[in-house]
VEXLUMNU-621615 format. One record per atom (N, C-alpha, C, O, CB): residue in one letter; x, y, z. Coordinates in steps of 0.05 Angstrom, whole numbers, plus 5000, padded with zeros to 4 digits. Glycine has a CB too. Example, Ala and Ser with C-alpha at 12.3 -4.5 7.8 and 13.67 -1.06 7.14 Angstrom:
residues 2
A526448865156 A524649105156 A526449345156 A528549345169 A522649115181 S525749555142 S527349795143 S525850015157 S526850235161 S528249885114 
This chain:
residues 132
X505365065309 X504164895290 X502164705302 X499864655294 X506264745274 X503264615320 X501464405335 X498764575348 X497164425360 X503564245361 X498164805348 X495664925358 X494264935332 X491764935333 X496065235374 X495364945309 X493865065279 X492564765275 X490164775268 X496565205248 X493464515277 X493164255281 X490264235293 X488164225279 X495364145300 X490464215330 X488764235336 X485764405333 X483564325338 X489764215347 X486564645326 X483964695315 X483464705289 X481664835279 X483264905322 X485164555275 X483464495246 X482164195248 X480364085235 X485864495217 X483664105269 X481863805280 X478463875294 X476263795287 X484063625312 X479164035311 X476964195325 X474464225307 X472464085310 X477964495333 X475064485282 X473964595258 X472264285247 X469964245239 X476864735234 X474564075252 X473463805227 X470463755251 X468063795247 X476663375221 X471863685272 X470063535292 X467263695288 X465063595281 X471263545326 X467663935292 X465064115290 X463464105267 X460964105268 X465764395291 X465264065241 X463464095224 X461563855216 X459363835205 X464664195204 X463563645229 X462263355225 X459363305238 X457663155229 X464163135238 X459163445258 X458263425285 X455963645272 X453663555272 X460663515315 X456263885261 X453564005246 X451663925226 X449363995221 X454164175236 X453563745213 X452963595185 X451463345196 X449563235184 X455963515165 X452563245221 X450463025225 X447663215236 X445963195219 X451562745251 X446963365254 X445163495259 X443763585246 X441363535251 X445563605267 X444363735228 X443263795194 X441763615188 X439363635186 X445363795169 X443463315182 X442063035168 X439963005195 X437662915191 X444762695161 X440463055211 X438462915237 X435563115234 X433363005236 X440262965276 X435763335230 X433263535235 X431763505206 X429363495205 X434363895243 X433763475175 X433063435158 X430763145160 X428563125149 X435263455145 X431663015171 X430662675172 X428162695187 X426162575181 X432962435188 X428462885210 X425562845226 X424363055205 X422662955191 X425262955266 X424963305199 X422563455177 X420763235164 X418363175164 X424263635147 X423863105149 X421962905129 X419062725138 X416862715128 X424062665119 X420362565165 X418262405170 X416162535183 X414362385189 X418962185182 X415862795192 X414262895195 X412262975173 X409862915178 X415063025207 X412663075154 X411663155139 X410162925123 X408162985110 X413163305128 X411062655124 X408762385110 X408262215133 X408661965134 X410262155084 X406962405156 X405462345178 X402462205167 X402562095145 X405162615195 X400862215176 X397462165178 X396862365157 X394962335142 X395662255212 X398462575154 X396762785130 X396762735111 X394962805096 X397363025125 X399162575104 X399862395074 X400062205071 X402062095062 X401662405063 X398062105076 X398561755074 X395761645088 X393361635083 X401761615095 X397961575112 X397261365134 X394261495137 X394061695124 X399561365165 X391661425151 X390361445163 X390161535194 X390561355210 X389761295156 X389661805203 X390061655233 X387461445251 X385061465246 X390661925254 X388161335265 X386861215282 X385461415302 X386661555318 X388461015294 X382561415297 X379961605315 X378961425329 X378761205317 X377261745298 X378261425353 X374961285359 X372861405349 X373261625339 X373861275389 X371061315349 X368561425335 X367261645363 X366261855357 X366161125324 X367461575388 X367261835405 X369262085403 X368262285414 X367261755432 X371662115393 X372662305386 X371362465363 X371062705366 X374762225382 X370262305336 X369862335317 X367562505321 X367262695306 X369762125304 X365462435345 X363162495347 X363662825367 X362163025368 X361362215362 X366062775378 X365663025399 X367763275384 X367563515388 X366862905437 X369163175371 X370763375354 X369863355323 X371763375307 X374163305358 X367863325314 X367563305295 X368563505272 X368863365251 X365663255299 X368963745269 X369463935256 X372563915251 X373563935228 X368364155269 X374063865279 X376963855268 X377763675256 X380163665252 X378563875284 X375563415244 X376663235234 X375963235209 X376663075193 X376163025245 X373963505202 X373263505170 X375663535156 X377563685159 X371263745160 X374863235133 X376463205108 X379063065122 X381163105111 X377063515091 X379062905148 X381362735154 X380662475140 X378462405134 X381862695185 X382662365136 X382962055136 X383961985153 X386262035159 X383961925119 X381861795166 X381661705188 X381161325191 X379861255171 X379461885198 X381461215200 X381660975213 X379860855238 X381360765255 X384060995222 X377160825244 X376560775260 X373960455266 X373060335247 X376161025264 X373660425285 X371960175288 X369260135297 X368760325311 X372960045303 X366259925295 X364059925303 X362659675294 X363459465282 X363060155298 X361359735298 X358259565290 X356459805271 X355660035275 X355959465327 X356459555245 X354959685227 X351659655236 X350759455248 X355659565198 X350359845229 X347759925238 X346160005215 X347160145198 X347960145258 X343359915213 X342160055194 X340260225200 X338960135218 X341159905178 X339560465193 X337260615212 X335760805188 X337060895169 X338860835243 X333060855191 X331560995174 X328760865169 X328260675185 X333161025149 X327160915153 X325360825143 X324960705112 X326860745095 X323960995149 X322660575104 X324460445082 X324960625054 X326560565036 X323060175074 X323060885057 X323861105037 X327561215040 X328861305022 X321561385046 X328461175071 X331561295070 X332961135081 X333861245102 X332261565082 X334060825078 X334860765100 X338660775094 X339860705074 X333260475110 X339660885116 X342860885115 X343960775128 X342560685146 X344061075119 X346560705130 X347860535146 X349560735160 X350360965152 X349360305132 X350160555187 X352260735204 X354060605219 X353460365223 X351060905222 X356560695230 X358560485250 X357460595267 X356360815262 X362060465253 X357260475295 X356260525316 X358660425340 X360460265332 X353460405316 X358660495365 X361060425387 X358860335409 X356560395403 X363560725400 X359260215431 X357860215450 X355760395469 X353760335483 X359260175458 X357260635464 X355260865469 X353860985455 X353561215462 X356061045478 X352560905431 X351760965403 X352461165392 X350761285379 X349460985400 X355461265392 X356861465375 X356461385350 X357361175342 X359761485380 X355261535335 X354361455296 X355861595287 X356961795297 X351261535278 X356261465261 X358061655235 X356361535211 X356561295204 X362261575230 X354961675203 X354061455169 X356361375149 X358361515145 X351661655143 X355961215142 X357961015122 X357060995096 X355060865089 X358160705131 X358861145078 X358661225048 X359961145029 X361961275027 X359061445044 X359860955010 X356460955004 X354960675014 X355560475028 X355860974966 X353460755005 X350160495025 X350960255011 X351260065026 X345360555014 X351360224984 X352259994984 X354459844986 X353959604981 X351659944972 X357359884994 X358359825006 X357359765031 X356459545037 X359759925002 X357459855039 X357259905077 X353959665087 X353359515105 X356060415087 X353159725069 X350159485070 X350859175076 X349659035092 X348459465035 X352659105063 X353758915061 X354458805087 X354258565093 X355558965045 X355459025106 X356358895140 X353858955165 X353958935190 X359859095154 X352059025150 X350259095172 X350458875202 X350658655192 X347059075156 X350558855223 X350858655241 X353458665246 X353958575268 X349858405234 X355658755234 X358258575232 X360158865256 X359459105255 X359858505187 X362258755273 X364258935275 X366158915251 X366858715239 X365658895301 X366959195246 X367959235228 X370959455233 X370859575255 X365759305211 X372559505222 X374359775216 X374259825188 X374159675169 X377559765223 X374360085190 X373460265166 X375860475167 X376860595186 X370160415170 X376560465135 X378560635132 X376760885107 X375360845087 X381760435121 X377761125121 X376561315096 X376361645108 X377261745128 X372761185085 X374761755084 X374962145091 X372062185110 X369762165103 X374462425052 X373162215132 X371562385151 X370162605144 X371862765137 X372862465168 X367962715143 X366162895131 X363663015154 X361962895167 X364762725104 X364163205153 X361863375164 X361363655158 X362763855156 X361963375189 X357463595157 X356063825147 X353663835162 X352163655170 X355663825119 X353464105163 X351564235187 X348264045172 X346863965191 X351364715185 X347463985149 X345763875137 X345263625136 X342963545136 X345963945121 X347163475134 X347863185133 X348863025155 X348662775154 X349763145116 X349963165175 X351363045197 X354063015187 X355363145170 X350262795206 X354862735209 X357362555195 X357262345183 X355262215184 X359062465210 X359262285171 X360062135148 X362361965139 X363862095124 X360062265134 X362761865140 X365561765124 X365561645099 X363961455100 X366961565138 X366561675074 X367361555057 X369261345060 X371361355073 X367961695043 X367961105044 X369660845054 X371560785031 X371160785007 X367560555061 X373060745042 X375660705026 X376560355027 X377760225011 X378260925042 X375560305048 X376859985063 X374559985081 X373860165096 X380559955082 X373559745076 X372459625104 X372959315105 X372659165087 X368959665108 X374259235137 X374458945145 X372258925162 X371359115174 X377258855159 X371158655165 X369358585191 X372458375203 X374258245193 X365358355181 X371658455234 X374158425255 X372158075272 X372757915289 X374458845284 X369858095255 X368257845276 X366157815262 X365457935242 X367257905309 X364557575279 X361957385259 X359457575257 X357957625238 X360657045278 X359357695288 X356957825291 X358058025317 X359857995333 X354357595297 X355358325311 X355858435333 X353858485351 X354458605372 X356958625327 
């Protein structure tokens, strides 16, 4: 009797011991799955943005610069810019007009087309300072 005991204790331990594992693999699925793809934004530099540009079509993305204005006065657009003049244009113009000079972070959909370049749709923009 005392062996039928122990392994029905055994049986418990084990199953306890699967059932938390279960809950454990279940729990990371979950938070995997309302990663950056659902939700959150991830955080890019804008030289990523610029050198991988394609794998980021249609991300929401998170990234930082100095707003820039460039064109002539028939087209002129705005753009974040980084130190090495990595551009993304900033959509739409009037939002984004508004920080010309300013560092800023910009939250929004990353976009690229062989016609247009890049892009982001702005979803959020903060200026991070007075002037850039």
């Amino acid at each position: 009797m005392s062996v039928g005991r122990r392994r029905i204790r055994r049986d418990g331990r084990t199953a306890r011991k699967i059932t938390l594992l279960a809950a454990a693999v279940t729990a990371s699925l979950i938070a995997g799955a309302c990663g950056p793809a659902d939700g959150e934004p991830r955080d890019v530099p804008l030289e990523a943005l610029v050198a991988e540009q394609r794998s980021f079509d249609g991300a929401r993305v998170r990234t930082r610069g100095a707003v820039r204005a460039f064109g002539d006065d028939s087209a002129i657009h705005q753009v974040i810019q980084d130190r090495r003049s990595n551009r993304v244009q900033l959509l739409p113009d009037a939002v984004a007009r508004r920080y010309v000079g300013h560092m800023v972070i910009v939250v929004g959909t990353f976009g690229f087309d062989e016609e247009s370049g890049r892009f982001i749709r702005v979803e959020a923009i903060r200026r991070v300072d007075r002037q850039a």
